[in-house]
N, C-alpha and C positions, 0 to 999 in steps of 0.2 A: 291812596284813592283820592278821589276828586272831590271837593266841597261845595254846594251850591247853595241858594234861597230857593225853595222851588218858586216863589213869584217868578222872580226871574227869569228860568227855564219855561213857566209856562208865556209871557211877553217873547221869547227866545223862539220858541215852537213854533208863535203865530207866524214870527219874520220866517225862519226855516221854510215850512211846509204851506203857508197861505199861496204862494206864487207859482202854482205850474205853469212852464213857459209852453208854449205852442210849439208844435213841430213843425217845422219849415224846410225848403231847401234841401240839397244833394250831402253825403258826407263823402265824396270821394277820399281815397288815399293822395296825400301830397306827393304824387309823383313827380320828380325831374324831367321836363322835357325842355326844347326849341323857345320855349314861351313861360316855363315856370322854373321857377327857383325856390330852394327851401332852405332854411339857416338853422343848425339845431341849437337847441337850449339845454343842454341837459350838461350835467357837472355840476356844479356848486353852488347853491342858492343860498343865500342868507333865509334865518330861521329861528321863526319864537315860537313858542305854545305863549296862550294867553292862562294862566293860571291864574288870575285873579278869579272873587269867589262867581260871580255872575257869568264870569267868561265872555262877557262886555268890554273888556276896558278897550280893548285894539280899534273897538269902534266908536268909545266915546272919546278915547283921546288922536280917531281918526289916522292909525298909523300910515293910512294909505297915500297920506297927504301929502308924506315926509321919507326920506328914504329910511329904512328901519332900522339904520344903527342909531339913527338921532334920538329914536323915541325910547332905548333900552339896548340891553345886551344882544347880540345873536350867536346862535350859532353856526357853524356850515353843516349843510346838508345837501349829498349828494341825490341829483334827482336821475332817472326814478329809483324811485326806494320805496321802501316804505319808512317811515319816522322812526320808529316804535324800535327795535333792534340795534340801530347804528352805536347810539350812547351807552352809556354806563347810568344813568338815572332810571331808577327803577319807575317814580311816578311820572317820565312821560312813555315810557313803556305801557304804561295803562290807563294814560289819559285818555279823558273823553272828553271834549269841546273845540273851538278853534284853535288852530295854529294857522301861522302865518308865515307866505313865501315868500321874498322878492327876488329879483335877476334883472339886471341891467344889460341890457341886451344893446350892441352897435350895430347899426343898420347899414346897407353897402349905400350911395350914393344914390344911384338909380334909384332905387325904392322911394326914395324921399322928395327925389325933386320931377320925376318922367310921374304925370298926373294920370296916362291912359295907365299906370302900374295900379293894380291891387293890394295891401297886403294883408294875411289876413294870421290873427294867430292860433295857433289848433292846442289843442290841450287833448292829450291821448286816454288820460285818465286820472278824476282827483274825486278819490272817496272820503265823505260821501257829496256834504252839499258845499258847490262850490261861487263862492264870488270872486272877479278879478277889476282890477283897476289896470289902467296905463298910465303914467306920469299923473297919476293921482284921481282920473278921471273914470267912472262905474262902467263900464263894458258888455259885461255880460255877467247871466249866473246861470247855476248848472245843479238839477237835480238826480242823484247817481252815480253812482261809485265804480261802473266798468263800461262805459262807453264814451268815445269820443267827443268834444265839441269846439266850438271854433267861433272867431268874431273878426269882421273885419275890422281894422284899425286904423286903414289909410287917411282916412281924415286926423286923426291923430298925428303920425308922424310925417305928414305932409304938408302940415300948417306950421310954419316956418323959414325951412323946413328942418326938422331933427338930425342931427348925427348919432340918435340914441333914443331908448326909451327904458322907463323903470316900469315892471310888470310886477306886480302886488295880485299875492293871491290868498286869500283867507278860506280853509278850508276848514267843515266841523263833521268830524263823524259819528255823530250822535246819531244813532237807530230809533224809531218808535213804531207804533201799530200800526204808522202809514206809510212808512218806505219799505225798500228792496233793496235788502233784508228786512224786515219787521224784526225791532225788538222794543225793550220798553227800558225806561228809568224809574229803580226803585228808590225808593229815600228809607235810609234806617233812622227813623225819628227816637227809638229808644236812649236819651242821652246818657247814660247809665254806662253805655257800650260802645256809643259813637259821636264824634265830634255833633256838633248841630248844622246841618245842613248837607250830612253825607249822604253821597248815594252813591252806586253802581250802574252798569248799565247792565243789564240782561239783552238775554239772545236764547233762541232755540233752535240754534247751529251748531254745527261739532267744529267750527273753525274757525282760526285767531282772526280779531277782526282788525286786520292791519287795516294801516289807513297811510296819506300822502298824495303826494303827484307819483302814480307807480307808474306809469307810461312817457314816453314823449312828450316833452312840450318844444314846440318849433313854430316858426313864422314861413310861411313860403307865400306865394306873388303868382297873380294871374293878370292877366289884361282886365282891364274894365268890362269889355264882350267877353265871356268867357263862358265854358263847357261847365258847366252846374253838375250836371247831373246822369247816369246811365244805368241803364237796366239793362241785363239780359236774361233771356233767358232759349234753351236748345231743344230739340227736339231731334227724331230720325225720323226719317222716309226712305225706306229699305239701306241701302248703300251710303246715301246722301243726308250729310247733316244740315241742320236748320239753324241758325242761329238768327235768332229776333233780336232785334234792339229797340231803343226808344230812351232820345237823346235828350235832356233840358239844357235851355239857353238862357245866360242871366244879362241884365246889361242893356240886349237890342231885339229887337224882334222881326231885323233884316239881318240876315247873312247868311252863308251858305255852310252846309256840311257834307265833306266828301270823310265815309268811312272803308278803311279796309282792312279785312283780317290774312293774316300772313301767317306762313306752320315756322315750323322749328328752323327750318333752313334761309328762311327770312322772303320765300316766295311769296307774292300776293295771290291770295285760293278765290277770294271774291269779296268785288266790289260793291258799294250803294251808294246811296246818295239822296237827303233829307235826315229830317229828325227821326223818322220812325221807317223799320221795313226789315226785310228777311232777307241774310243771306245764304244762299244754297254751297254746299261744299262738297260737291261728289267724291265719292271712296273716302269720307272724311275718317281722319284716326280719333279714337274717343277717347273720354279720359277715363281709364279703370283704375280700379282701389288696388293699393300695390297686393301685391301675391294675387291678383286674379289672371293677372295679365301678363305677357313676358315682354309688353311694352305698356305700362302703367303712366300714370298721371299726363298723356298728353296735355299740352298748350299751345293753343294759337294765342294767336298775339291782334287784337283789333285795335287800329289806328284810326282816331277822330283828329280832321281837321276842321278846323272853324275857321272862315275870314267872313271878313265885314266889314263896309267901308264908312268911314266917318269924318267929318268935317274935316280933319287932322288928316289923315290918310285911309290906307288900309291897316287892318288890325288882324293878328292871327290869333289863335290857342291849338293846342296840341297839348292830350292827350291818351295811354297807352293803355290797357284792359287785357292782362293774360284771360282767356277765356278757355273751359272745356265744354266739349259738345259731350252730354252724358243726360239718361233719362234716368227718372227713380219714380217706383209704382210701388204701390202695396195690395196684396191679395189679401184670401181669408187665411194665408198658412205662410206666405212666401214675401220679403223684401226682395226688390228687382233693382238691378239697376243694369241698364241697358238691355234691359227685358232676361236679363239672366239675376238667378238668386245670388244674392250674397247675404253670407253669415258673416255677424260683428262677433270677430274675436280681437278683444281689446281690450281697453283699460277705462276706469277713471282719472281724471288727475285734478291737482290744486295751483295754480301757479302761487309756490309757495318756495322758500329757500331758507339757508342760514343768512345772518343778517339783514340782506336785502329785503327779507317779508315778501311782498306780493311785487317787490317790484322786477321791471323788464330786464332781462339780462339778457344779451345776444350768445355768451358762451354756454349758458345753464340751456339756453333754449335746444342749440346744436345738440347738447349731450343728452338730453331728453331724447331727441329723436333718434339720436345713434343708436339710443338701450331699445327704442321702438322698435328698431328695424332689427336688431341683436334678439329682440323678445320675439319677433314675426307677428306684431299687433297689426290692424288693419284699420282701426278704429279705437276714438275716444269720444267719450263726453265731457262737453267746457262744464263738470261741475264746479261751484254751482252760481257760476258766473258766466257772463263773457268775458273770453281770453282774448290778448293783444290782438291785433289784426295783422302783424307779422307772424303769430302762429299759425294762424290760417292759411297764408300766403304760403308758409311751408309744407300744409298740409297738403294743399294745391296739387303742389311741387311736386313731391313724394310720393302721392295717392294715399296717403291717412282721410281714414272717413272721419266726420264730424257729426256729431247732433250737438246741437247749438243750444246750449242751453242759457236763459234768461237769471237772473238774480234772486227769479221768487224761492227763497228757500226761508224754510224756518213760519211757516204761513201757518199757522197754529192758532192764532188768537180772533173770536169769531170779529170783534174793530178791524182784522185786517181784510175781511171778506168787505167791507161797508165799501159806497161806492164812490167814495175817497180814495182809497186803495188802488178799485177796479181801475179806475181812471189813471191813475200813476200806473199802475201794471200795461195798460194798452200804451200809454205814451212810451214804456221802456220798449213796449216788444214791437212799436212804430221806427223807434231808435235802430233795434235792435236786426232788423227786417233790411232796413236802410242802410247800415252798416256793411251786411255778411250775403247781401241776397247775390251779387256775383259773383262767390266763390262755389266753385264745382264739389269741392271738399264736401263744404254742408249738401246732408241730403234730410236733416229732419229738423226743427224746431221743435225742443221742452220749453214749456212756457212755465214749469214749475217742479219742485222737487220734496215728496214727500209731505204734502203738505193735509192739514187737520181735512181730508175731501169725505167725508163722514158724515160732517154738518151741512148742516141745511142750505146756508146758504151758498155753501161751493157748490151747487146744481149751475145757478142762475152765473154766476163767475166764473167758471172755468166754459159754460157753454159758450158766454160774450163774448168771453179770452180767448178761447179755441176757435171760433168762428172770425173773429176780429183778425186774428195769424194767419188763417187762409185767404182772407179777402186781403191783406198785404200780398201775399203771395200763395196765388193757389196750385204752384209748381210743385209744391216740396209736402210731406205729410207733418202731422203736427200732436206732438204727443206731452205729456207731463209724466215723472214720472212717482209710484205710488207706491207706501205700504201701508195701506189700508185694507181691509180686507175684500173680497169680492162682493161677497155681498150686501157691505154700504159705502163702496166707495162710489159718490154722487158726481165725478168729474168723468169717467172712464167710459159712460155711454159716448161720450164726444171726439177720444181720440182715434187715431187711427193705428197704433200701434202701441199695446199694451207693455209699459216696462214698469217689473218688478223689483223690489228690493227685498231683498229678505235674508237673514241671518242665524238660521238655524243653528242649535249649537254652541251658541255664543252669545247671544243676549238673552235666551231662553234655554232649557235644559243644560247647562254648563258642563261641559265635557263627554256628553253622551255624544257622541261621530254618529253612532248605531241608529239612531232616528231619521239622518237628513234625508236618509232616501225616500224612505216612505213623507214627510213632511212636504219632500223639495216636488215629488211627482203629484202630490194632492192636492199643491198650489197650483201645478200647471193645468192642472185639467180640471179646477174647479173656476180658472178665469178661462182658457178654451170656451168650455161648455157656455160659459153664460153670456160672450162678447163673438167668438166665434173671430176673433184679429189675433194676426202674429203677436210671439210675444217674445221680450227679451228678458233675460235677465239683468237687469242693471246694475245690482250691486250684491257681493257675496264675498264676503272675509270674516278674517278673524285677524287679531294684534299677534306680532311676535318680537321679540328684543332679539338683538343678533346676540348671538353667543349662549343663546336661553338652550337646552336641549336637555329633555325628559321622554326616556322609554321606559315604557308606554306613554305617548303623550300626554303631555298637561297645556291646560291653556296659557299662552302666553312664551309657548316653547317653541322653537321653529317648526319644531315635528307636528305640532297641533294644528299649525298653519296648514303646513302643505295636507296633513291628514284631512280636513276639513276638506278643501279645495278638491279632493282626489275624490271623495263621496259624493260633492256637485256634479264632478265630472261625470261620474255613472249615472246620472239621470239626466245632464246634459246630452250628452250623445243620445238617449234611447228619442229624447221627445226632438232634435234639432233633427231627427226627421221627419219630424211632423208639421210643426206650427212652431216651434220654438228658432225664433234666427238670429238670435246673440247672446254674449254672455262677456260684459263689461265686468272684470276684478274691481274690486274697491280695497286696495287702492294702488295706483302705479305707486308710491312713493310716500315714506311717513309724512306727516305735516305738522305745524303749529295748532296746537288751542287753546281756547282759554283751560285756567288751572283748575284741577281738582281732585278729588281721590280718585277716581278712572282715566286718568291720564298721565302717563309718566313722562310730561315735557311732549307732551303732544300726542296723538291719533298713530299708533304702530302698525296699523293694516297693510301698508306698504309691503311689496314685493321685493322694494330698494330700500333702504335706507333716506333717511333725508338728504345724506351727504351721497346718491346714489351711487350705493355698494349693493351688490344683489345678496340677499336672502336665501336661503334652500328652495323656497318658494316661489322665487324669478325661474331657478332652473327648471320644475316640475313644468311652469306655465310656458316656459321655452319649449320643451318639448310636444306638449299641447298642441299650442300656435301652430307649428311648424310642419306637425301631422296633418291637424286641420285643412293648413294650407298645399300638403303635396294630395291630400284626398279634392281638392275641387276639380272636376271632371272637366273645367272649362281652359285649365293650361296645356297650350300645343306642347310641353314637356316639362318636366318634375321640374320645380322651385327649389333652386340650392339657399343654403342657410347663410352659407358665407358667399358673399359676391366683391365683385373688384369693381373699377371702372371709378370714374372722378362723381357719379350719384348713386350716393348706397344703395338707393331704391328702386333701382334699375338692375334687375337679373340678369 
């Protein structure tokens, strides 16, 4: 464990959490076109933890200044990762304060010396707060641990001009009562039992709180005029789809934009032209969630061009934006999307692995969605974060639905309601809006999960929250999800769709099966009666270890799993004709936690294993899924299990 002064920690705090940055600006994806270039950074970064006891020294003896082998030892670290799992030292496994990245990056020629070039560098993800230097100089900093950011740097390696630049990144993942995740630092002053000056961090999450650069870090290049920014959003008019846009421009406040969106075979379906406007797409294809449709997840494709002329010449940018034309509504019993119901049968998940931790894997990701489409899910929720933006992109792809969930989890402590919090919460779910609001995939926003909504003050915070999420975007519906009870949970008047969590059987009554029905059907229709909004089930498991098996079931036995799971089901079906329209497992897949006597190396809810092997419990919910999906009344012909073709997700 970690050593501190809490003076220290509290000087530490102020720099931490005093500085919320303003939200500004577009975060598009670093696409490659005609006009952009992108260099990735990822592989092997030099790497310290600062272990001294204040977890100061990187700063006072300024490693940022000097490349970081001069100032001390490193080691390699592969990015993205997470830290925490790679080594064999047990105390940076569960460090808590800065560590520190660098990477010496060679820039291509062009970038450093053609002035109308941009570049700018993007950081996909660095939990939790982050600062970066360039060749020793302060850049940017970054509060939050799963959403992108970025900084121009042209002036940097263009004054010279550079063949290189050293990128310094010091990150701390210390939790308190005001970020997302909320947790706190406790000090065990007892010296009797503990060094002087120990603490721990606490958390009121059931998940390891890896930390590192877990996503991408890359530099790519636009013109100096350049595409900032897009929005869209779709609509139908019988046949004919709508697709609205509305384009920001950075740079110049002369030039032109010609847009056009093209289908799958590379036709142009309809033109525009300006920053903002509709284009019409007669007999447009929509995008359906897969197993709705026996042509699921369409993409157009809309192409922005920019020129603009300048002293120098003309300037272009280019731009691409997979887009789906798809609506999503909510009744008092019914989720719509394209004016037809759809039922979430699907999973929760962690981006979570061996070794790696929380970081991106393009192979882990692939085999994730193959078990998807293997499972007949249709949908997931990003608990209890936001997940990379290349998962999205395949959700897209695929037709995997998404509710988008935010970081607020673990919201228990009434300091995290204070409106210190509120205010970091609006700026992540401003982030967070900005990020994911063009993918088709998402059709809901959670702005929170489980949290203390009981207390008084989650009235006035979850109404700001909730309301603040729709005026970003009043497209899409906007829920949190709860187990609190009905009637004092103070956030639930607000959302639009009611999702539950509940565990019968397992964190209460311990081995009684024989209750969930009666239990699971008196919770649906005692939130029914009093809100009168669809409702889903979010979360319902129980642990099992592979190779465990007790007849008659015991907990912790495969059998108990799937037993448990087969009792939801009977009261799933009766009420998912009523007002009940999802029913999210918890969990796709074991994960990491922190340690304790309820945890055998991690959360066994999982339907897979962590090294994703299925469970007795995957097969049961395969069979589920797959009924589910040949019962929807909206397929021109039954949904086979096994499909061929070069896109699994295509029937």
């Amino acid at each position: 464990m970690a050593r501190s002064p809490a003076g220290a920690w509290a000087v530490l705090g102020a720099l931490l959490w005093g500085c919320g940055l303003t939200l500004h600006g577009g975060m598009l994806y670093p696409r490659e076109s005609a006009s952009r270039e992108r260099k990735e950074l990822d592989g092997l970064w030099s790497f310290r933890a600062d272990f001294s006891d204040n977890r100061h020294q990187g700063f006072e003896q300024q490693w940022y200044q000097s490349p970081l082998r001069e100032s001390g030892p490193t080691l390699d670290m592969p990015v993205p990762s997470s830290f925490n799992d790679v080594g064999q030292d047990g105390q940076l496994r569960s460090f808590v304060g800065w560590v520190w990245y660098e990477r010496e990056a060679t820039l291509p020629q062009r970038w450093t010396q053609d002035l109308s070039t941009r570049v700018v560098l993007r950081i996909g993800s660095a939990h939790y707060y982050a600062i970066v230097w360039v060749n020793g100089v302060h850049v940017a900093e970054h509060k939050g641990g799963h959403l992108p950011f970025e900084v121009d740097i042209s002036k940097l390696v263009q004054s010279g001009p550079l063949s290189s630049c050293r990128i310094t990144i010091a990150i701390n993942n210390t939790l308190t009562p005001y970020t997302l995740p909320p947790g706190t630092i406790l000090y065990k002053t007892d010296t009797s039992k503990y060094p002087k000056g120990y603490f721990v961090q606490n958390t009121n999450f059931d998940f390891f709180n890896y930390a590192g650069l877990h996503r991408p870090v890359l530099l790519y290049t636009t013109p100096t005029i350049y595409i900032d920014d897009i929005t869209i959003t779709t609509n139908l008019d019988q046949n004919t789809g709508l697709v609205n846009y509305q384009i920001f421009i950075q740079g110049s406040e002369h030039f032109q934009l010609e847009v056009s969106l093209l289908d799958k075979e590379g036709k142009v379906v309809a033109q525009g032209l300006g920053c903002q406007g509709q284009l019409q797409v007669p007999s447009a294809h929509l995008w359906w969630p897969y197993l709705m449709h026996e042509h699921p997840a369409y993409l157009y494709l809309l192409e922005v061009r920019l020129t603009a002329q300048t002293a120098a010449g003309s300037m272009s940018d280019f731009y691409t934006l997979p887009v789906g034309i798809r609506t999503v509504a909510v009744t008092e019993s019914q989720f719509l999307i394209n004016g037809k119901p759809f039922y979430f049968h699907g999973v929760n998940k962690h981006e979570d692995a061996d070794i790696r931790g929380r970081g991106f894997d393009w192979p882990l990701l692939v085999k994730d969605f193959n078990l998807l489409h293997w499972l007949g899910a249709n949908s997931f929720r990003t608990s209890h974060y936001p997940y990379a933006e290349e998962v999205l992109q395949l959700c897209d792809r695929y037709g995997i639905v998404v509710i988008d969930e935010s970081p607020g989890v673990g919201i228990m402590l009434e300091q995290s309601y204070s409106n210190v919090s509120l205010q970091h919460h609006l700026e992540v779910m401003g982030e967070l809006v900005r990020r994911d609001k063009n993918h088709p995939a998402v059709v809901m926003w959670s702005v929170a999960n489980e949290p203390t909504s009981f207390l008084k003050p989650a009235a006035y915070y979850f109404k700001t929250l909730i309301a603040h999420t729709k005026a970003l975007d009043p497209s899409r519906p906007v829920t949190f999800v709860t187990n609190s009870n009905y009637e004092v949970d103070l956030g639930a008047p607000y959302v639009d769709v009611i999702c539950v969590n509940s565990y019968y059987s397992w964190y209460h009554d311990y081995g009684h099966l024989e209750v969930i029905q009666l239990q699971l059907a008196t919770q649906f229709e005692n939130w029914y009666r009093t809100y009168q909004k669809p409702i889903i089930q979010s979360e319902y498991g129980a642990e099992s270890i592979t190779g465990f098996h007790q007849d008659p079931p015991l907990m912790f036995s495969e059998e108990y799993q799937k037993g448990l799971l087969e009792q939801y089901h009977l009261v799933l079906d009766q009420k998912r004709k009523e007002y009940v329209v999802g029913e999210l497992i918890w969990n796709f897949a074991d994960f990491m936690t922190d340690q304790s006597p309820l945890r055998v190396i991690g959360n066994k809810k999982g339907i897979f294993t962590r090294q994703r092997q299925p469970k007795s419990a995957a097969f049961l919910l395969r069979q589920r899924y797959w009924k589910l999906a040949n019962e929807t009344r909206y397929h021109r012909s039954t949904v086979k299990s096994q499909c061929m073709g070069k896109n699994p997700f295509i029937c």
